[in-house]
N, C-alpha and C positions, 0 to 999 in steps of 0.2 A: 699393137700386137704384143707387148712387150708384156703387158701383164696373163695374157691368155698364155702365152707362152711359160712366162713364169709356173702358173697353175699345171701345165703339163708337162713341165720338167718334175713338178713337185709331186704330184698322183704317179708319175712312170717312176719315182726313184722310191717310193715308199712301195707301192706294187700290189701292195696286201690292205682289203679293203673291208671293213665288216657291211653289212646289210640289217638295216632295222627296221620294223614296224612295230611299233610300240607306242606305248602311253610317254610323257617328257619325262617320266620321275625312272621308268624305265630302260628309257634309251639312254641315258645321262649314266646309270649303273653299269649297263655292258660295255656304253662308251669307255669310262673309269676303267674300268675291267680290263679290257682290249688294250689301252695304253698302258694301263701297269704291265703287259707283255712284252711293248713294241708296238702295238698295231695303233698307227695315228692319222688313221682315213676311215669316215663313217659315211655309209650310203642312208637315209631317211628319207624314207621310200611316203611319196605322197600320195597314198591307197590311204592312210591315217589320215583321220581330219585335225589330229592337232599337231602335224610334220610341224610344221613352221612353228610353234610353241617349241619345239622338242628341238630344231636348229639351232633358235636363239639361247637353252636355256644350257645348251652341251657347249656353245661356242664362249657363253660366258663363264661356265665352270673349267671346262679345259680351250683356252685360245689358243693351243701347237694345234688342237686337232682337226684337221681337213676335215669340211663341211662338204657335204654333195646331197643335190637333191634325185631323191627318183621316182621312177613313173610318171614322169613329168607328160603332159599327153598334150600340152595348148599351152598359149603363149601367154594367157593371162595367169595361169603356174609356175608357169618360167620368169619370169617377169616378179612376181610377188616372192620365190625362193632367190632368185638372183639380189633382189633388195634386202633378203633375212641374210642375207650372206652367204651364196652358195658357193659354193669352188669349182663345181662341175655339174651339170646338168645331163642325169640320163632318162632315155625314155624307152619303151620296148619297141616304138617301131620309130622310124627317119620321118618326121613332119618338118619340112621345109620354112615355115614360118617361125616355128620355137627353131631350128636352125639362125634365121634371120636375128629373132630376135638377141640369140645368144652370140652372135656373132657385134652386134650392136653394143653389145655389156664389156664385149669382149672375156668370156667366160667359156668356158670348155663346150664339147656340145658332144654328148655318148650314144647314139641312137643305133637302137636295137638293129643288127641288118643278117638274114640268111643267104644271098643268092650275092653272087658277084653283082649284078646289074643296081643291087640297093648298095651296096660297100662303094660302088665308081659314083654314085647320085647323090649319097653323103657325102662321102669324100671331096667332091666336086664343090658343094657348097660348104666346106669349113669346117667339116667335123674332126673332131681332134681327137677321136679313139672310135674304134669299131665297136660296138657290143654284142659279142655272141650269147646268146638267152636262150635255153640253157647252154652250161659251156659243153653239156654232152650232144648238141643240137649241131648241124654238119656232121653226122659222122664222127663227132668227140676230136681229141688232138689228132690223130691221122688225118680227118680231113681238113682241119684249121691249116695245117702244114701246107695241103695239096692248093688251097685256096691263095695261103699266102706268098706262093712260089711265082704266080705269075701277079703278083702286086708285092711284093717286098717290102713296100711300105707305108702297107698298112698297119697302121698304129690298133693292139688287140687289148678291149677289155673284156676279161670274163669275168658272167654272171651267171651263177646256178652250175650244180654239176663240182664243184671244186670241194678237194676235202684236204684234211693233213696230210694223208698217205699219199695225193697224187697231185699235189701242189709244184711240186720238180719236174712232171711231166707237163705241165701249162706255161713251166718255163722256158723249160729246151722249145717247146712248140713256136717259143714268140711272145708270148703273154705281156703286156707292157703293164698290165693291173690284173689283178684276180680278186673278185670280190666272195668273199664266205658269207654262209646262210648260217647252218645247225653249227658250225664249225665254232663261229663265234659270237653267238648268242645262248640262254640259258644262265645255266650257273657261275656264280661269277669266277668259280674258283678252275673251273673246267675252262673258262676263257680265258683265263689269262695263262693258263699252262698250256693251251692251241694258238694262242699268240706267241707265246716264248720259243715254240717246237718251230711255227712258221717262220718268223723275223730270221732263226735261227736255218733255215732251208735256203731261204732269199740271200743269206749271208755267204752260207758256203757255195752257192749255184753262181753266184757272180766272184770268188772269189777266186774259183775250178777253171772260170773264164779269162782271170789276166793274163 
């Protein structure tokens, strides 16, 4: 447990997450980008057939940066990005066997869940963060609140829905990750000034809390 756990101490204290679907020469650029901001968690979403090119080539140009695989849908995905070196594995919906198997690796497991009844069924079997997809999907942060009041611990990542301006509101809600779309992909220069603005939100919001 010790290393599963390491990985989600490491994704919940970093919190700000980008999302990629791109070519490897691409994802490597916003990756750059994003870290010359602060932001040192990349999602590389396996909807792209050359994810796994694009893990190995960001993991050996920058090695601080959190690897995570996504879209992950089957075991034999999870299984081949867990060996390219994944950090965390997410998927849009809870499949029980990539649960298994990630539990096996001892690696994170994010699977997508709307209804309380998926959030107790992952949870149950080992999942180490909840995925709301999109994060305006429940009713947006009013309902993530109302959901997380009678589970308090559940562990939230959000995907989709998150911006600069409303990034403090995913916080106060609970948010232990939030992952960015448009926010931090594009141009490289506009990324890394939505990473400086964000790192810099996550700073003061936990700082407002001691």
């Amino acid at each position: 447990m010790l290393q599963k756990n390491f990985y989600v101490r490491q994704i919940s204290d970093l919190n700000i997450m980008t999302v990629v679907r791109d070519t490897p020469a691409e994802t490597l650029r916003i990756a750059k980008a994003c870290f010359k901001g602060g932001v040192k968690a990349i999602e590389i979403s396996f909807t792209v057939p050359t994810a796994l090119d694009a893990m190995k080539l960001v993991k050996r140009e920058i090695p601080e940066m959190v690897i995570c695989a996504g879209t992950v849908l089957d075991t034999a995905t999870a299984r081949l990005a867990i060996l390219g070196g994944a950090e965390l594995i997410l998927s849009p919906a809870f499949d029980l066997e990539v649960a298994q198997i990630c539990n096996l690796y001892q690696v994170p497991y994010a699977p997508g869940c709307n209804s309380v009844s998926e959030i107790t069924t992952a949870l149950k079997n080992g999942a180490s963060f909840i995925k709301v997809f999109p994060g305006s999907s429940m009713g947006g942060v009013k309902e993530i609140k109302t959901i997380s009041t009678p589970i308090p611990y559940m562990p939230i990542l959000i995907s989709g829905g998150a911006s600069v301006k409303n990034y403090r509101d995913f916080l106060v809600a609970g948010a232990d990750c939030v992952c960015f779309g448009s926010a931090l992909t594009g141009d490289s220069e506009k990324i890394t000034n939505n990473a400086v603005q964000l790192t810099k939100t996550l700073a003061d919001f936990r700082s407002e809390k001691r």
